[in-house]
C-alpha positions in Angstrom: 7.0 -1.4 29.5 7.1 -5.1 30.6 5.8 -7.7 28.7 3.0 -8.1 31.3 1.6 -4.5 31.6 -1.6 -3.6 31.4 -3.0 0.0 32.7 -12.2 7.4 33.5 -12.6 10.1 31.4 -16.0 11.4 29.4 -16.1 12.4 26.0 -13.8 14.9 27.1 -11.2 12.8 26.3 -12.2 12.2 22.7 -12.5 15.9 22.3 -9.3 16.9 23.8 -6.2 15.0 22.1 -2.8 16.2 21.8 -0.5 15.5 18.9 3.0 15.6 17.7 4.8 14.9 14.3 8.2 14.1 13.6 9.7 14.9 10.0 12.4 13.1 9.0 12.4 15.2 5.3 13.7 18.5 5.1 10.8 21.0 5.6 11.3 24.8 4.6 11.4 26.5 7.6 10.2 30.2 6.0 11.7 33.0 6.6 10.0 36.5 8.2 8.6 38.8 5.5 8.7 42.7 5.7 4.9 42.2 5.4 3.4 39.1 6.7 0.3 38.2 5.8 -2.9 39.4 7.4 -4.1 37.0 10.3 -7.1 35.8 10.3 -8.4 36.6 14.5 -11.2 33.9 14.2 -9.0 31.1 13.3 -6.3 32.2 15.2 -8.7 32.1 18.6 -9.9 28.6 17.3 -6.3 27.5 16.6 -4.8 23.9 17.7 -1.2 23.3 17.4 0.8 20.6 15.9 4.4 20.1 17.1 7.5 18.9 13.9 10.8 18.2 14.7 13.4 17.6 12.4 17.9 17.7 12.4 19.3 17.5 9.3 21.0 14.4 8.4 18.8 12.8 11.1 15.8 9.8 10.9 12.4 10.0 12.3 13.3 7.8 14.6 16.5 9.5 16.2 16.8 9.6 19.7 18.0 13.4 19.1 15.2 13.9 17.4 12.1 12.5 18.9 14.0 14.3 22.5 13.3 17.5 20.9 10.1 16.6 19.6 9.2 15.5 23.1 10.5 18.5 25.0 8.6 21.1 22.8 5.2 18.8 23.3 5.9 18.5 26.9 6.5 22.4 27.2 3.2 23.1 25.3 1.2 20.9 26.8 2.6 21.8 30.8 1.2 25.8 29.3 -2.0 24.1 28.4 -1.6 25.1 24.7 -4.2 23.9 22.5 -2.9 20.7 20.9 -4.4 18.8 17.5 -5.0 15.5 18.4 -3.1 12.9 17.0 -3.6 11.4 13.6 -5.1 8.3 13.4 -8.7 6.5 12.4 -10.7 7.8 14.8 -9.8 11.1 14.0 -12.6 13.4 12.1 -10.1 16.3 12.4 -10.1 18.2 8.8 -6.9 20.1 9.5 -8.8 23.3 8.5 -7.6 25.6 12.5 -4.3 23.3 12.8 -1.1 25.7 12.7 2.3 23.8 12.7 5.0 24.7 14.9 8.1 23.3 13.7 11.4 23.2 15.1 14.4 22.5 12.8 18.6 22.3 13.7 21.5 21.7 10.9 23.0 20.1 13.8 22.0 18.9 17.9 24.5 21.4 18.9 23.8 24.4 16.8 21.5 27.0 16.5 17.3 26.3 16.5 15.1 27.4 13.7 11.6 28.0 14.7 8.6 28.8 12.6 4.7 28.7 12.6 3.2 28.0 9.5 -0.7 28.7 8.8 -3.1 25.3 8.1 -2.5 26.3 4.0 1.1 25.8 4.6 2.5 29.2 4.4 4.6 30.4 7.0 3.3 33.3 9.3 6.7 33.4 11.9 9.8 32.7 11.8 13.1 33.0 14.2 16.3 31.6 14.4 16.7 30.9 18.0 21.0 31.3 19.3 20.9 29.8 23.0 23.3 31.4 25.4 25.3 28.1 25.9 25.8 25.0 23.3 24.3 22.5 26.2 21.0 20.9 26.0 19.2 22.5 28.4 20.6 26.3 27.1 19.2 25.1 23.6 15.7 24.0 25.4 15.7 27.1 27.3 16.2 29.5 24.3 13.2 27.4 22.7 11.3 27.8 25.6 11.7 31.7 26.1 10.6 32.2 22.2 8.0 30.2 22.4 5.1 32.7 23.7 6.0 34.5 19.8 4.9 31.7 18.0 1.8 31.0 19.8 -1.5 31.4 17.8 -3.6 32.3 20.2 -1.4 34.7 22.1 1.0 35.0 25.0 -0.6 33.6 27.7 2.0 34.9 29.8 3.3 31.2 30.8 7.2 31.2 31.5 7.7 27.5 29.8 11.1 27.0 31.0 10.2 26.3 34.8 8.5 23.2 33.2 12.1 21.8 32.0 12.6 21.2 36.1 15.9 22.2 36.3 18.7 24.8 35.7 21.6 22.6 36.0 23.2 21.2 33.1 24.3 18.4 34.1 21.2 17.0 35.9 19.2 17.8 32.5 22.1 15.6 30.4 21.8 13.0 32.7 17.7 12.9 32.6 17.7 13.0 28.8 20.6 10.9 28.2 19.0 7.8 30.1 15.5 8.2 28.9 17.2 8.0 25.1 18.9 5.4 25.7 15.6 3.4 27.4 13.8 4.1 24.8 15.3 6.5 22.1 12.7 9.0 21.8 11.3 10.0 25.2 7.8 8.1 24.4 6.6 4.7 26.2 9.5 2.9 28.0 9.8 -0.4 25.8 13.4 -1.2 26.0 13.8 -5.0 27.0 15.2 -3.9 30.3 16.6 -7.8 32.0 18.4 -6.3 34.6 19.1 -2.7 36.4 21.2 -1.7 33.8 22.9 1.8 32.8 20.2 4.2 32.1 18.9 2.9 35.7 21.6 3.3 37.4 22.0 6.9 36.0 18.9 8.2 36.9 19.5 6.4 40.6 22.4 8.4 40.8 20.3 11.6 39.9 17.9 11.6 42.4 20.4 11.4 45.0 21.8 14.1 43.6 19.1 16.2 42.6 16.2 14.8 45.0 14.0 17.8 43.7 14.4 16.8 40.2 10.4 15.9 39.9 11.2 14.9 36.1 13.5 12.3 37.1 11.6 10.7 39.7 9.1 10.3 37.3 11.3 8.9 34.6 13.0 6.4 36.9 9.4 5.2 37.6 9.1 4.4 34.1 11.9 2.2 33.8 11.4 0.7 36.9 7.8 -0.5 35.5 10.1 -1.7 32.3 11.7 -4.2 33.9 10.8 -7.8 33.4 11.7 -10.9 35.7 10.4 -12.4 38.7 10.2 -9.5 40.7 8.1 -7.7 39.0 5.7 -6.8 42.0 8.7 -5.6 44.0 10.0 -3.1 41.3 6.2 -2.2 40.9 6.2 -1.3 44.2 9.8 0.8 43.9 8.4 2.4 40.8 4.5 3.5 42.3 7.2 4.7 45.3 9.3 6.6 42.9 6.0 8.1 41.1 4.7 9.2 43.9 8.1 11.3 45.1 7.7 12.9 41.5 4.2 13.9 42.4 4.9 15.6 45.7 7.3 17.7 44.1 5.2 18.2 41.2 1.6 17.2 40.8 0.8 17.9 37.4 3.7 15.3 35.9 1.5 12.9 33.6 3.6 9.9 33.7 3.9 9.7 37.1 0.0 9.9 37.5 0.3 7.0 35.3 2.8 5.2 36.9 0.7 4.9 40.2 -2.7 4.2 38.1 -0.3 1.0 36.9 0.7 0.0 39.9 -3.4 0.3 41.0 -4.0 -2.0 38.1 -1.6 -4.5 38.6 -2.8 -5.2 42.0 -6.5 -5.4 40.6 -7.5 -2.0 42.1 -9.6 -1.6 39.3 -11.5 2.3 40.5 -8.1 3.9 41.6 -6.1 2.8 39.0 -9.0 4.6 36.6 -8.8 7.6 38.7 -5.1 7.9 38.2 -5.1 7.1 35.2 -8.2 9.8 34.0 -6.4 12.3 36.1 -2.7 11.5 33.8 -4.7 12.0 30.6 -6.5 15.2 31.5 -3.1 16.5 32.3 -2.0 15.0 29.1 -4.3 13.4 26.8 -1.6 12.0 24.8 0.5 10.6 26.9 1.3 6.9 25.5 1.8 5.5 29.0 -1.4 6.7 30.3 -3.3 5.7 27.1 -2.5 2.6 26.8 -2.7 1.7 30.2 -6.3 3.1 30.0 -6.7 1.1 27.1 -6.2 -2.0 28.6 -8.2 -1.1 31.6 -11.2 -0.9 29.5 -11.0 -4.1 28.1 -10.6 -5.4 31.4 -13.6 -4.4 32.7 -15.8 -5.2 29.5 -16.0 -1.6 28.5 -15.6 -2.7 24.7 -16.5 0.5 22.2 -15.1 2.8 25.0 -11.7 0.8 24.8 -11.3 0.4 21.2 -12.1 4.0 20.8 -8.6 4.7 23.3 -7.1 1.9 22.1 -6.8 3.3 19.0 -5.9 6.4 20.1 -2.9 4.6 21.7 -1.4 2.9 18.6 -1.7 6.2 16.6 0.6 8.0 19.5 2.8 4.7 20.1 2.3 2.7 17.3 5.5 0.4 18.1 3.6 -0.9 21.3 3.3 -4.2 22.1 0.8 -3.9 25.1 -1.2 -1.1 23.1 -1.2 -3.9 19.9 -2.7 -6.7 22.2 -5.5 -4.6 24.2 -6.4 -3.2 21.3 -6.5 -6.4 19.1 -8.7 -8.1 22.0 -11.1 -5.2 22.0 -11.7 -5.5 18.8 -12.0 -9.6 19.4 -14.6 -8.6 21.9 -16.6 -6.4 19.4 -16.5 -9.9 16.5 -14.0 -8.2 14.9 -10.4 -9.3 13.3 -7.7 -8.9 15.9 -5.4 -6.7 14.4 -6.1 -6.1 10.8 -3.4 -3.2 10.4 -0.9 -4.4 12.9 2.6 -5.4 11.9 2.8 -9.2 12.1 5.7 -8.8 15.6 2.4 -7.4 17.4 -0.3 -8.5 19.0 0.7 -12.3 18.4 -1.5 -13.7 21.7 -4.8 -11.9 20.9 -4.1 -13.1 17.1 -3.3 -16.4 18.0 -6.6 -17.0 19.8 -8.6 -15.9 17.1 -6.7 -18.4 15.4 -7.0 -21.2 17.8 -10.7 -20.9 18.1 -11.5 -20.9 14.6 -9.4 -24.2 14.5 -6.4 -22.4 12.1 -3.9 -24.2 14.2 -1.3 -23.6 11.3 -1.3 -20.0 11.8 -1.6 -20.3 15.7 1.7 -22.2 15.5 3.4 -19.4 13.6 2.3 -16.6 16.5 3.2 -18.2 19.2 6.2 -20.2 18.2 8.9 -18.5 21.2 12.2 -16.9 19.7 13.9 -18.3 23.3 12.7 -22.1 22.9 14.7 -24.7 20.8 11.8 -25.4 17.9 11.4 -29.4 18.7 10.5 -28.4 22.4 7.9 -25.9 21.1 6.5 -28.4 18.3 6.3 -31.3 21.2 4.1 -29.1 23.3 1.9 -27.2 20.6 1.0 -30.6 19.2 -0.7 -32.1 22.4 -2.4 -28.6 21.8 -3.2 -29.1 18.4 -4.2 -32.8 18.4 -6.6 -32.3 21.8 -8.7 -29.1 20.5 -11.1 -31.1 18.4 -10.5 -34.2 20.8 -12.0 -33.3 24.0 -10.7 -36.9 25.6 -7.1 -35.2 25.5 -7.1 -32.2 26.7 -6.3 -33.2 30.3 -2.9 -34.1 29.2 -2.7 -31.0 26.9 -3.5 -29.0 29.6 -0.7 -30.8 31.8 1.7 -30.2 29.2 0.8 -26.6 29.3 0.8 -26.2 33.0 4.3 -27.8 32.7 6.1 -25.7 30.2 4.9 -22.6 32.7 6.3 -24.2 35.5 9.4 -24.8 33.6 9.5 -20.5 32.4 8.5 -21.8 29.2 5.7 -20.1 29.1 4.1 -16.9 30.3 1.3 -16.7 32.1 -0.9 -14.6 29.8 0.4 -17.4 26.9 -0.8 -20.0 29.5 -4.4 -18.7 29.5 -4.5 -18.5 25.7 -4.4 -22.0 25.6 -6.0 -22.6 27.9 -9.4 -20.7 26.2 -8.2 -22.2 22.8 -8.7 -25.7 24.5 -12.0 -24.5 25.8 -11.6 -25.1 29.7 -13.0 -22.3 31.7 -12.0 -23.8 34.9 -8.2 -23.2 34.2 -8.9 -20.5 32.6 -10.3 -18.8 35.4 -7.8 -20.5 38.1 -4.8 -19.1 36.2 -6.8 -15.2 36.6 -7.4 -16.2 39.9 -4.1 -17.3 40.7 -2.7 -14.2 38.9 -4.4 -11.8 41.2 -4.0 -13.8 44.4 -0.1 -13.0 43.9 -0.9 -9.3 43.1 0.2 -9.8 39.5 -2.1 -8.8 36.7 -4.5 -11.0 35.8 -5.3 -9.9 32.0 -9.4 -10.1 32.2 -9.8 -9.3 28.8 -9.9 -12.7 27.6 -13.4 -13.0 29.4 -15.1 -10.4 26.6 -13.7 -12.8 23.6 -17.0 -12.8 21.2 -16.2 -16.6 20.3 -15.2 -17.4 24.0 -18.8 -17.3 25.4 -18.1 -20.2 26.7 -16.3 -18.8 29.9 -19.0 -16.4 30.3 -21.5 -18.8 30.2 -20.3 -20.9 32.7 -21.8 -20.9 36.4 -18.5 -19.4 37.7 -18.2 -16.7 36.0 -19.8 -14.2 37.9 -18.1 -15.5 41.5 -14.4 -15.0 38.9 -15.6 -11.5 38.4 -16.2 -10.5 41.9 -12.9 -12.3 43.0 -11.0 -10.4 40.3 -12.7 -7.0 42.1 -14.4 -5.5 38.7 -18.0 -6.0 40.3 -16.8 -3.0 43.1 -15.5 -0.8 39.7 -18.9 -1.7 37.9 -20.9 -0.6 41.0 -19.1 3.0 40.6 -18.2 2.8 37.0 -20.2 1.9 33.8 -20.6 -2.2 33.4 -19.8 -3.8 30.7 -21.2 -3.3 27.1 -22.5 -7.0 26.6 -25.0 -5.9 29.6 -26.5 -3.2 26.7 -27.5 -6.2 24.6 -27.3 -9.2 27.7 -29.0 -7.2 30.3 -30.2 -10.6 32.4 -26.4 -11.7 32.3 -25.7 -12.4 35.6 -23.0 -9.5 36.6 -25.3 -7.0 34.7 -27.9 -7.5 37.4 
């Protein structure tokens, strides 16, 4: 998604998770025995499901093979099979009722091996699957009619391949052929999408073909959200259109419930966007779109244990993600904890960088923020005034001018802007760049108010007014307030 994105469910959620592993080793598939074992009926009715994909000669990371990964998860989880949740630290799961069904190919083209193996390993099932036709969707469709076999709990009498949304051919190539090359694997749209290029302009050319396709409505939303640049709001708009065509046709499409819970919380409409967004991750709770756009919501509204709890959630299930990284990291900044202890050094650079600043490590500030786009002298020039007016309060009205400049001048972002602008401890501009941010129905990425060592801007006598302006005094009246108010509870928004 853009660089800019950000996104209520009970302990449902943390109950209900779904899962899926992709195998880039050669796993023995098994074959079927004359006797299989015995089955255990208790563990089988307790049974969760975890999803392996694997093409020989292929990477983990294959577009080919994450697709087919994707496609089985999405046909599982459209039956309402029981899914294990993903791996990751919050999970307490000890594998012991987790069966694995695992799908393996010598080749794209060729014939599907499917098999169920029992949580010791040992393989209960197993079928090679010969689709009808060599294309795509004949191969998913073979896969989908065997997959009621290999079910632990039973045939549930589900016919999975009405969930692929189509029996034409070519309007299944075109749908998975412009999601892989967004994204190469069917998870969160991340590609650095500048202008409407081809994968766009394919799925465009779908819907006018196909406009009953619900699948690629919703996956033209998702790249619509991707793109960055000035119009931003105006593709947010297209893509909450395009969401919302994918859900008259089809209701029960996660990422397009997701899609127009974005679109709620770009705007600031802080209650519907969490409706959407609650209602995406019921229908599937491990959808990286909808998790970490849930994520971020949380932090937004102060909710700090409840969004590191789905923030990690969303880095196990998209661990690549920038935005997932960052709300995550400031959660965690929020609960006086390091930013991103585990996070590869590319991620979460603003959240990292603020810990950084306000501790007065300027050195490693520098590093994180220093642009890829900017020639390095401009860049030194600026982060110097910085540098040079954080322990000099006389200076920091020019710092701050040479910040508000190198925005004006695209230099800067303005979630980048606002960093500085709490590193140079200044609630005023802090709050007028939120402000600002939401007056142009852009999101305005509240999350730096819940900073542990920025108390500073919740301490000051317009923070409450900033709250209500930003709308997240009409989501606490409905919705849970924030944690501080557990340990705070005279703070002036807890009242």
């Amino acid at each position: 998604m853009g660089k800019q994105q950000g996104a209520i469910l009970g302990a449902a959620l943390l109950i209900l998770a779904a899962g899926v592993g992709i195998w880039s080793s050669n796993p023995e598939t098994g074959t079927a025995t004359d006797t299989p074992p015995e089955a255990d009926t208790d563990l089988h009715a307790r049974a969760l499901l975890r999803v392996e994909a694997h093409i020989v000669g292929r990477s983990a990371d294959d577009p080919e093979v994450r697709w087919l990964a994707g496609e089985l998860r999405y046909l599982l989880i459209r039956g309402q099979v029981a899914l294990a949740r993903p791996q990751g630290p919050y999970d307490p799961e000890d594998g012991s009722t987790v069966f694995t069904l695992r799908v393996t190919a010598a080749d794209p083209a060729e014939a599907l091996h499917l098999a169920l193996v029992t949580p010791g390993g040992q393989p209960e099932r197993a079928a090679k699957i010969s689709p009808r036709t060599a294309s795509r969707l004949g191969r998913l469709q073979a896969l989908a009619a065997a997959l009621p076999a290999f079910l632990p709990r039973g045939d549930t009498g589900v016919e999975f391949d009405a969930f692929l949304g189509t029996d034409v051919d070519a309007a299944y190539e075109s749908l998975a052929q412009a999601r892989m090359a967004a994204v190469g694997s069917g998870e969160l749209l991340q590609s650095q999408i500048t202008t409407r290029d081809t994968p766009v302009d394919r799925l465009e050319a779908l819907v006018r073909q196909q406009p009953d396709f619900a699948r690629a409505w919703s996956a033209l939303a998702l790249l619509y959200l991707s793109i960055d640049g000035k119009d931003a709001a105006s593709l947010t708009a297209i893509a909450e259109r395009s969401a919302k065509q994918a859900l008259a046709l089809d209701s029960r499409l996660a990422d397009a419930n997701a899609v127009v819970g974005i679109a709620q919380q770009r705007r600031g409409e802080w209650l519907p966007a969490d409706t959407s967004l609650a209602l995406a991750l019921s229908l599937d709770p491990a959808s990286p779109v909808a998790l970490e756009a849930f994520s971020c919501l949380l932090i937004d509204v102060g909710r700090v244990r409840y969004a590191t709890l789905i923030g990690e959630q969303a880095v196990a299930v998209a661990p690549g993600s920038e935005q997932a990284a960052e709300c995550l990291a400031y959660a965690r900044l929020a609960a006086g904890e390091l930013p991103a202890p585990h996070a590869p050094p590319e991620l979460a650079r603003r959240p990292k960088a603020l810990a950084a600043l306000l501790a007065g490590r300027t050195a490693d500030a520098r590093q994180l923020l220093a642009p890829a786009d900017e020639p390095p002298e401009r860049f030194a020039a600026w982060f110097a005034a910085i540098e040079g007016a954080i322990d000099r309060p006389g200076e920091r009205p020019e710092a701050l001018r040479v910040i508000t400049r190198a925005a004006s001048e695209a230099a800067l972002d303005p979630a980048t802007e606002i960093v500085y602008g709490a590193a140079l401890r200044q609630p005023d501009f802090v709050f007028n760049r939120l402000l600002r941010l939401e007056a142009q129905g852009e999101e305005a990425p509240a999350r730096i108010l819940w900073v542990k060592d920025a108390a500073f801007l919740r301490e000051h006598p317009r923070f409450a007014g900033v709250t209500q302006a930003l709308g997240l005094d009409a989501y606490w009246k409905e919705r849970e307030k924030p944690d501080l108010c557990g340990e705070q509870p005279e703070f002036a928004v807890c009242r």
